[in-house]
PQR file of N, CA, C, O and H, with PARSE charges and radii, in Angstrom:
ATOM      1  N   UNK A   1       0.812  -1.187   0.000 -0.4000 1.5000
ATOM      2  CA  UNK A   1       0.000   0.000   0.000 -0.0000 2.0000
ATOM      3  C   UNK A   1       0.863   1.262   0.000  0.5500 1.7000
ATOM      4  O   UNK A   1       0.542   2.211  -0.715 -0.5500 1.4000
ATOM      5  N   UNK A   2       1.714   1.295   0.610 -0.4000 1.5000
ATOM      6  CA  UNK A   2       2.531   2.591   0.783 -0.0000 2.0000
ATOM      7  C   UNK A   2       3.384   2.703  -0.882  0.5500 1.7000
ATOM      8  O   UNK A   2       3.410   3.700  -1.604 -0.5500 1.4000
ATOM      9  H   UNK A   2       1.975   0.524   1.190  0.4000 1.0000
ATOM     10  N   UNK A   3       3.873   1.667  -1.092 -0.4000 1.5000
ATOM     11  CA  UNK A   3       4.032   1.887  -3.012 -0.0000 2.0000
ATOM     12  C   UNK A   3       3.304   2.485  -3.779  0.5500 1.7000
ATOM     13  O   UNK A   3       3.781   3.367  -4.493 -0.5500 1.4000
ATOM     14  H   UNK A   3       3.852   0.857  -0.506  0.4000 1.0000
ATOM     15  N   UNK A   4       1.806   2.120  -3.834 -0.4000 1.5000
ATOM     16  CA  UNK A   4       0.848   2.536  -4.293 -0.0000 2.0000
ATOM     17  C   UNK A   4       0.614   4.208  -4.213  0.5500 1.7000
ATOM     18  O   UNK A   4       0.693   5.076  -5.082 -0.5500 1.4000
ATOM     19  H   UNK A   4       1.419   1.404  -3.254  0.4000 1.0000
ATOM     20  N   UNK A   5       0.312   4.259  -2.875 -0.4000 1.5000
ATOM     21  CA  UNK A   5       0.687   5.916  -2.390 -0.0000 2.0000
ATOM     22  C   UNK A   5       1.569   6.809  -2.994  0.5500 1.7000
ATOM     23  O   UNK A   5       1.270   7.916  -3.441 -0.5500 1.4000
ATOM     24  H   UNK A   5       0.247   3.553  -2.169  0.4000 1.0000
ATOM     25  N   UNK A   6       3.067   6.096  -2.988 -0.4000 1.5000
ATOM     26  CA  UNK A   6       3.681   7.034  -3.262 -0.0000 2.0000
ATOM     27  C   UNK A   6       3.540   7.139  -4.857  0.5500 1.7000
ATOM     28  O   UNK A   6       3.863   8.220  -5.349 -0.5500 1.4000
ATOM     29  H   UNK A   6       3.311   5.197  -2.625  0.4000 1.0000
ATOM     30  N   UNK A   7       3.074   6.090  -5.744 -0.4000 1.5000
ATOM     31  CA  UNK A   7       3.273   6.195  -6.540 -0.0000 2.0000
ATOM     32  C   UNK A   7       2.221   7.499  -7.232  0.5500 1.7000
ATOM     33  O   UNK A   7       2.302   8.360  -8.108 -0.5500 1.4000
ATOM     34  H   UNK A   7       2.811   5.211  -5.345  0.4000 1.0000
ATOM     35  N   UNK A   8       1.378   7.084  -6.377 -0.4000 1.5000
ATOM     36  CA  UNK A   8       0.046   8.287  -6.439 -0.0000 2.0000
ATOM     37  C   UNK A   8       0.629   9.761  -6.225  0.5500 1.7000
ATOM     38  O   UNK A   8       0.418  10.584  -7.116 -0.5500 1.4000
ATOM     39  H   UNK A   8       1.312   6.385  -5.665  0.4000 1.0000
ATOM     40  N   UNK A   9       1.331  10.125  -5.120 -0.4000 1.5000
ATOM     41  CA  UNK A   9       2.147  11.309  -5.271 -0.0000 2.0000
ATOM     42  C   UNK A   9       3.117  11.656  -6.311  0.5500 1.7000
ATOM     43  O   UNK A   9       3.414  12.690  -6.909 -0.5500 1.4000
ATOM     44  H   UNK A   9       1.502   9.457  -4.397  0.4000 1.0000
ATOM     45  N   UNK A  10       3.489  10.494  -6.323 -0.4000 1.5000
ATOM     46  CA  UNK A  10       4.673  10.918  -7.873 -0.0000 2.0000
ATOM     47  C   UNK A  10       3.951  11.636  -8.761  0.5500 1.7000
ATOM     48  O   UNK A  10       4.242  12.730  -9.244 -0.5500 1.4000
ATOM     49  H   UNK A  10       3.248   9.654  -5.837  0.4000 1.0000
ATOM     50  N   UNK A  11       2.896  10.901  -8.972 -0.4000 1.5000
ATOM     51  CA  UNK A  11       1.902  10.974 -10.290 -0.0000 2.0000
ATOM     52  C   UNK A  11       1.533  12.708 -10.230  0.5500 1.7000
ATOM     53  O   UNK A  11       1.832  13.497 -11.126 -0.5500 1.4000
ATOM     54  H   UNK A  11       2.659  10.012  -8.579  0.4000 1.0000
ATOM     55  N   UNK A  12       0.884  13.030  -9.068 -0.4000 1.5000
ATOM     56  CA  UNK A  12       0.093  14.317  -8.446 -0.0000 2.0000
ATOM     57  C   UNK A  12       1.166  15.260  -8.770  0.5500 1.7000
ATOM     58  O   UNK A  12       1.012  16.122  -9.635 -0.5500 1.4000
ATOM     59  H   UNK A  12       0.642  12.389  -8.340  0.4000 1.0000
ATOM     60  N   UNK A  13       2.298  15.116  -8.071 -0.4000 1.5000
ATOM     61  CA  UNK A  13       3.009  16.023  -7.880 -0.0000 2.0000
ATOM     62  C   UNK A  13       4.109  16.414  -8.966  0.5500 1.7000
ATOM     63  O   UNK A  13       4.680  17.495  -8.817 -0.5500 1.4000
ATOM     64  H   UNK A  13       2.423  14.416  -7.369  0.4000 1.0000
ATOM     65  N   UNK A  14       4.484  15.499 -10.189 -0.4000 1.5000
ATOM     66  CA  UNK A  14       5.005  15.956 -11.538 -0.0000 2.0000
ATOM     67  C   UNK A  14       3.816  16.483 -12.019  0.5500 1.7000
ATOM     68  O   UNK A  14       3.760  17.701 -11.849 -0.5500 1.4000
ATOM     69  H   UNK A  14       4.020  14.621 -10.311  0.4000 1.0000
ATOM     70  N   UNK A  15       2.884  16.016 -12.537 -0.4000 1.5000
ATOM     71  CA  UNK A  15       1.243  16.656 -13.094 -0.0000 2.0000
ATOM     72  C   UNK A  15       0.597  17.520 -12.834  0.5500 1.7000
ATOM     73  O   UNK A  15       0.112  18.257 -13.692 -0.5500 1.4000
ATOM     74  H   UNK A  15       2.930  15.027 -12.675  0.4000 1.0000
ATOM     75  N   UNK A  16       0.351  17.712 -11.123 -0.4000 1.5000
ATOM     76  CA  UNK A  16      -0.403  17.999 -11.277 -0.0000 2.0000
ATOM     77  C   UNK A  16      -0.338  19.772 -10.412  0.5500 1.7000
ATOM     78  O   UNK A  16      -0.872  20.848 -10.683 -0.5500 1.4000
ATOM     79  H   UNK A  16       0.744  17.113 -10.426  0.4000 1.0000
ATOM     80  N   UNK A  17       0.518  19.350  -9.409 -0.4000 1.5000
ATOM     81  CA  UNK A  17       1.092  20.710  -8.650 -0.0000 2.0000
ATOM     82  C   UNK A  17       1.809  21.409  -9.016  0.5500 1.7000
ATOM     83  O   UNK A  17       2.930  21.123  -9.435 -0.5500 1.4000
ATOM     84  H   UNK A  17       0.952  18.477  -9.189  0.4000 1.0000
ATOM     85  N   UNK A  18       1.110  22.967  -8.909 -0.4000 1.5000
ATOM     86  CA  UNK A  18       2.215  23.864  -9.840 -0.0000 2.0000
ATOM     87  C   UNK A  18       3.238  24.706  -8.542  0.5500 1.7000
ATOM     88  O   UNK A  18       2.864  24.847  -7.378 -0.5500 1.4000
ATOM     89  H   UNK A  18       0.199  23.199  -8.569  0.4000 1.0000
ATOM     90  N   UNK A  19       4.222  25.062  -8.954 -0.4000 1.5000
ATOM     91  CA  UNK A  19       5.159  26.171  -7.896 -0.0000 2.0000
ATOM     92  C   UNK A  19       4.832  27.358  -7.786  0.5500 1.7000
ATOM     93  O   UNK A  19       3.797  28.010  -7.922 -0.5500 1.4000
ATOM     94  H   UNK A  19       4.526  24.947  -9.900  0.4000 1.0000
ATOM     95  N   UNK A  20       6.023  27.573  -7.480 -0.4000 1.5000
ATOM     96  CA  UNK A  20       5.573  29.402  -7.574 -0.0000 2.0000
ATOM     97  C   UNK A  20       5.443  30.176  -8.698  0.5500 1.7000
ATOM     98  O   UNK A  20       4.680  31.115  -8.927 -0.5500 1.4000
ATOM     99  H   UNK A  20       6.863  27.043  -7.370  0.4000 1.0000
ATOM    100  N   UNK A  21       6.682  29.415  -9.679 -0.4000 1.5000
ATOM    101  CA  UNK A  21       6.328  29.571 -10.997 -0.0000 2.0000
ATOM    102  C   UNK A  21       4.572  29.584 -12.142  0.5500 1.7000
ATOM    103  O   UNK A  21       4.127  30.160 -13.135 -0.5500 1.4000
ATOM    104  H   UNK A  21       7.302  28.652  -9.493  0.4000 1.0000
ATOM    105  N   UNK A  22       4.268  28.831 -11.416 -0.4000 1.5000
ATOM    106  CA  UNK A  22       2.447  28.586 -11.771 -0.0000 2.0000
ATOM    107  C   UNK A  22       3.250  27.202 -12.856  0.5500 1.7000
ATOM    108  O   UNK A  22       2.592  27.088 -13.891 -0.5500 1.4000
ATOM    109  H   UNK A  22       4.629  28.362 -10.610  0.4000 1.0000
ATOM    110  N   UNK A  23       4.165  26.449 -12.820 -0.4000 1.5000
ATOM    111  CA  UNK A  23       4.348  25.477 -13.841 -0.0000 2.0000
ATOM    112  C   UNK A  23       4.701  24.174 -12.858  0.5500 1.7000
ATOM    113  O   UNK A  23       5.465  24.153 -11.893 -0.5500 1.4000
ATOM    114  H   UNK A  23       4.699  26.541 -11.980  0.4000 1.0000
ATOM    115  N   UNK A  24       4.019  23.261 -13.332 -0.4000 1.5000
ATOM    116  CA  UNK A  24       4.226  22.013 -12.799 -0.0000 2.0000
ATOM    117  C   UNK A  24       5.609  21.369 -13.325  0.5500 1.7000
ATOM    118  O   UNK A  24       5.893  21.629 -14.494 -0.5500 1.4000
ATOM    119  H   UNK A  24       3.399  23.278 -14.116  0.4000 1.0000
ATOM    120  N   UNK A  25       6.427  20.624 -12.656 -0.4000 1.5000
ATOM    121  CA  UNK A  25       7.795  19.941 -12.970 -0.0000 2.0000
ATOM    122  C   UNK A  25       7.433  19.687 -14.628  0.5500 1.7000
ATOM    123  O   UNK A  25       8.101  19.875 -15.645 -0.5500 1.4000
ATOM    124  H   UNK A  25       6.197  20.412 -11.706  0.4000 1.0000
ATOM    125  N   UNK A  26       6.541  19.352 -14.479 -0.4000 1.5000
ATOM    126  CA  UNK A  26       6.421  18.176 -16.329 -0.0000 2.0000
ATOM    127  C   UNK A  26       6.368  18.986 -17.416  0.5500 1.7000
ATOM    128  O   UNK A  26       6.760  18.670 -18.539 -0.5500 1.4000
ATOM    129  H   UNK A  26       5.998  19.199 -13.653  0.4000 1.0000
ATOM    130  N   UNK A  27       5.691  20.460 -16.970 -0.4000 1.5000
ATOM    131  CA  UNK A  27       5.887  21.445 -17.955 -0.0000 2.0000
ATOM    132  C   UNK A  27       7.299  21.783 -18.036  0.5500 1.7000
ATOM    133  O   UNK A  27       7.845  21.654 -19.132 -0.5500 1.4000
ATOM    134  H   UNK A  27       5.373  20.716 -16.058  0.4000 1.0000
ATOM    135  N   UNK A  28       7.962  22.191 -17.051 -0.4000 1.5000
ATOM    136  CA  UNK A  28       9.553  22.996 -16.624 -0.0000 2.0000
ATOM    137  C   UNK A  28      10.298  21.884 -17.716  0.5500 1.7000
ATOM    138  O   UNK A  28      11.318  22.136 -18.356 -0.5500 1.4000
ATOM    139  H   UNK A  28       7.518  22.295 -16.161  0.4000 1.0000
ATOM    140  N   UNK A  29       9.613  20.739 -17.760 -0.4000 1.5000
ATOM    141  CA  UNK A  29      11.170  19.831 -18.733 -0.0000 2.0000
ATOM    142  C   UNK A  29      10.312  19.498 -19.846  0.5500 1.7000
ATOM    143  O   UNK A  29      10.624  18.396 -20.296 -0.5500 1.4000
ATOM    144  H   UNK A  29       8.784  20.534 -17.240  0.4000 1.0000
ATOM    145  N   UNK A  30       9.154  20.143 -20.584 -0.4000 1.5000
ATOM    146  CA  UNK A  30       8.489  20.548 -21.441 -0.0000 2.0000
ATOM    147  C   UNK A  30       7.555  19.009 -22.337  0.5500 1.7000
ATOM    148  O   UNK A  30       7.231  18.612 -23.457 -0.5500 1.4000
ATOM    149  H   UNK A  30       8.901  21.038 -20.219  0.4000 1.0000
ATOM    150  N   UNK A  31       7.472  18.581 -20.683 -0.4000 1.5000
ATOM    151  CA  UNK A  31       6.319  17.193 -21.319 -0.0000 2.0000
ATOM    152  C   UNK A  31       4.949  17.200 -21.787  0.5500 1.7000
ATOM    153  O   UNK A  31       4.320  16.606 -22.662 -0.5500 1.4000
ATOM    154  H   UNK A  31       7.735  18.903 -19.773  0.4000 1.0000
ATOM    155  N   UNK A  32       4.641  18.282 -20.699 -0.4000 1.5000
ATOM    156  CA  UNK A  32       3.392  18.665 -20.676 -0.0000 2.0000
ATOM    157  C   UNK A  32       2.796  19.816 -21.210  0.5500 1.7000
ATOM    158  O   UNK A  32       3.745  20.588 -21.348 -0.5500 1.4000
ATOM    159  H   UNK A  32       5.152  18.765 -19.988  0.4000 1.0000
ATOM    160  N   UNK A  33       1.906  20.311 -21.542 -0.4000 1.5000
ATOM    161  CA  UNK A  33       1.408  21.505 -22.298 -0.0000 2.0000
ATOM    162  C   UNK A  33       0.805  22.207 -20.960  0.5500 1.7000
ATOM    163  O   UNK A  33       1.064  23.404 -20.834 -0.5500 1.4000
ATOM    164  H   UNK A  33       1.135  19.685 -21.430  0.4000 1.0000
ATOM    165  N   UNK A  34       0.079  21.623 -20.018 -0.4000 1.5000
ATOM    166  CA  UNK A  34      -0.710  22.226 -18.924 -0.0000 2.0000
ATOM    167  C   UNK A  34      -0.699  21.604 -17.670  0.5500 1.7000
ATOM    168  O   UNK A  34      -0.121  20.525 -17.549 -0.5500 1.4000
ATOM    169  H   UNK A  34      -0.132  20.651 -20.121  0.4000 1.0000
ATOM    170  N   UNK A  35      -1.185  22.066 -16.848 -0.4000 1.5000
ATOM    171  CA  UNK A  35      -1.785  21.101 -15.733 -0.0000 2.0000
ATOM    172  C   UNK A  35      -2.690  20.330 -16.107  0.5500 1.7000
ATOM    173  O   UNK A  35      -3.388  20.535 -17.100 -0.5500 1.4000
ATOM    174  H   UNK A  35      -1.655  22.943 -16.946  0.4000 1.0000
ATOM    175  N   UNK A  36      -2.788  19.261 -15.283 -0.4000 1.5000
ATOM    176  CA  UNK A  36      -3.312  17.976 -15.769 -0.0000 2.0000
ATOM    177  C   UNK A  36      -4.614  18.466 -14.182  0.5500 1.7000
ATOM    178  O   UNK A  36      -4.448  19.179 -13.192 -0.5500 1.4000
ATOM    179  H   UNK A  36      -2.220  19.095 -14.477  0.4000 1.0000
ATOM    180  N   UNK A  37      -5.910  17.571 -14.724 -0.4000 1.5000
ATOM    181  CA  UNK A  37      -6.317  17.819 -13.607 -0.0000 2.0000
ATOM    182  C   UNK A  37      -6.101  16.347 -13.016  0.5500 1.7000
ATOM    183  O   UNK A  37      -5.843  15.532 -13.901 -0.5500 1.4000
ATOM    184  H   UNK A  37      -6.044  16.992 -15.528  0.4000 1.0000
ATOM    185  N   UNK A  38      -6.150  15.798 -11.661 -0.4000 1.5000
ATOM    186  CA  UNK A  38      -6.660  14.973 -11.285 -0.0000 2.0000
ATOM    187  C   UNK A  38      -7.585  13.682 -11.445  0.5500 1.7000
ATOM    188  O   UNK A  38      -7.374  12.470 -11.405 -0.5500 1.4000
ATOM    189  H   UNK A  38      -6.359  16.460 -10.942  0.4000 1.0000
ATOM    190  N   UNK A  39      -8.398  14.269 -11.591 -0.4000 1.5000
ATOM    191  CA  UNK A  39      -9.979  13.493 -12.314 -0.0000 2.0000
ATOM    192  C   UNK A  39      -9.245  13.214 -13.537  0.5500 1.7000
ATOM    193  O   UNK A  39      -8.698  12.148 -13.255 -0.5500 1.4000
ATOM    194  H   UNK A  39      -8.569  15.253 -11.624  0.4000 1.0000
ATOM    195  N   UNK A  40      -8.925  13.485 -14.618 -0.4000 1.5000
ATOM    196  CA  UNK A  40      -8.167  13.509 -15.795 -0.0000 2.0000
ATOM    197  C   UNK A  40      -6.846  11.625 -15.495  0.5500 1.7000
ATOM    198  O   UNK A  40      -6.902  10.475 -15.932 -0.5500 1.4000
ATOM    199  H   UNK A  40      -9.369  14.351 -14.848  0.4000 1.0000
ATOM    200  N   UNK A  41      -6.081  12.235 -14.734 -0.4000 1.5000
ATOM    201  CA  UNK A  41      -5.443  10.515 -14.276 -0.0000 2.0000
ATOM    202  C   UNK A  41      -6.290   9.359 -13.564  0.5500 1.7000
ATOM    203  O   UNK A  41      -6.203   8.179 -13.904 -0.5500 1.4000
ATOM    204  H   UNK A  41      -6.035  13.169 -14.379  0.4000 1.0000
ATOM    205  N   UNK A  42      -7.167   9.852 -12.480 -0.4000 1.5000
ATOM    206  CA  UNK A  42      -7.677   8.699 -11.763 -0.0000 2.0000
ATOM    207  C   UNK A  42      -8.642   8.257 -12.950  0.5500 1.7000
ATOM    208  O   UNK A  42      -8.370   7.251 -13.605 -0.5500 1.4000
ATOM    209  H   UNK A  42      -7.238  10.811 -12.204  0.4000 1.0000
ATOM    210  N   UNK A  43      -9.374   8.752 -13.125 -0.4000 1.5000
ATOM    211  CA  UNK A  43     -10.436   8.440 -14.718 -0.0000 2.0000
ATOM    212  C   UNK A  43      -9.778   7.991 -15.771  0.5500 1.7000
ATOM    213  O   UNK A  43     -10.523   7.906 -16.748 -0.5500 1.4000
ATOM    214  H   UNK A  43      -9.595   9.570 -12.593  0.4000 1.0000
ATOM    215  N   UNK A  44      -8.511   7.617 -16.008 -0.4000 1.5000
ATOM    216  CA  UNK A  44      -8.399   7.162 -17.369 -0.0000 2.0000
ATOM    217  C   UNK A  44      -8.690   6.332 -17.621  0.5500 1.7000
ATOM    218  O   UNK A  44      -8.972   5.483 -16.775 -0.5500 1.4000
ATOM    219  H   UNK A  44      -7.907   7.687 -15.215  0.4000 1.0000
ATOM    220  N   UNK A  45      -8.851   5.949 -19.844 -0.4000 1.5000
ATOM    221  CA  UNK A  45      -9.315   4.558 -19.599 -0.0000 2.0000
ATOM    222  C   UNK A  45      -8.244   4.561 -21.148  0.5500 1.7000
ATOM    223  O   UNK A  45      -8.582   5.384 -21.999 -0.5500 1.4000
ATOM    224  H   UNK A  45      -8.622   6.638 -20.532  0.4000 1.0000
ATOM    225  N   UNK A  46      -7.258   3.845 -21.404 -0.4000 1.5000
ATOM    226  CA  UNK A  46      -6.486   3.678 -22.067 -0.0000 2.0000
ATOM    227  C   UNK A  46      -7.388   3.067 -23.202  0.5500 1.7000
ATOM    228  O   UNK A  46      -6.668   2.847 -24.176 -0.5500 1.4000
ATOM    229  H   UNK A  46      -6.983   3.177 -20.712  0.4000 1.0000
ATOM    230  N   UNK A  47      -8.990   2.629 -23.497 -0.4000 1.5000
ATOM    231  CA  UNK A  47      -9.854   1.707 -23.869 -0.0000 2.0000
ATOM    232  C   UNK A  47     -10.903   2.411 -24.815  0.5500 1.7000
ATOM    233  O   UNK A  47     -11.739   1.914 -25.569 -0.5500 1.4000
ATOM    234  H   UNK A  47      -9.575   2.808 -22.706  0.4000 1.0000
ATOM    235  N   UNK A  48     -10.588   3.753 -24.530 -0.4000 1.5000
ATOM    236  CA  UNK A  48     -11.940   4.923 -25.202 -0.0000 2.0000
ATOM    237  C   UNK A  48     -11.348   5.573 -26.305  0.5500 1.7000
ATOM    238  O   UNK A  48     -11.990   6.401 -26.952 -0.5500 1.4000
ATOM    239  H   UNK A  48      -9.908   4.157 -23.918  0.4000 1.0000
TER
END
């Protein structure tokens, strides 16, 4: 369970939390276009 967790923070916290900058890590190394919301990862369905 605690794997799981952290893996859940990993996830949150490259994606989804921004700094002071207003840019989340994933933007700063230019993966991402935006913040991701939340609902957006727990909801995925690799299937749709």
């Amino acid at each position: 369970m605690v794997g799981k967790c952290l893996d859940i923070f990993r996830v949150w916290y490259n994606w989804c939390f921004t700094g002071e900058d207003g840019l989340t890590p994933a933007e700063r190394l230019g993966v991402a276009k935006g913040k991701v919301r939340m609902e957006d990862i727990v909801y995925f369905d690799p299937y749709a």
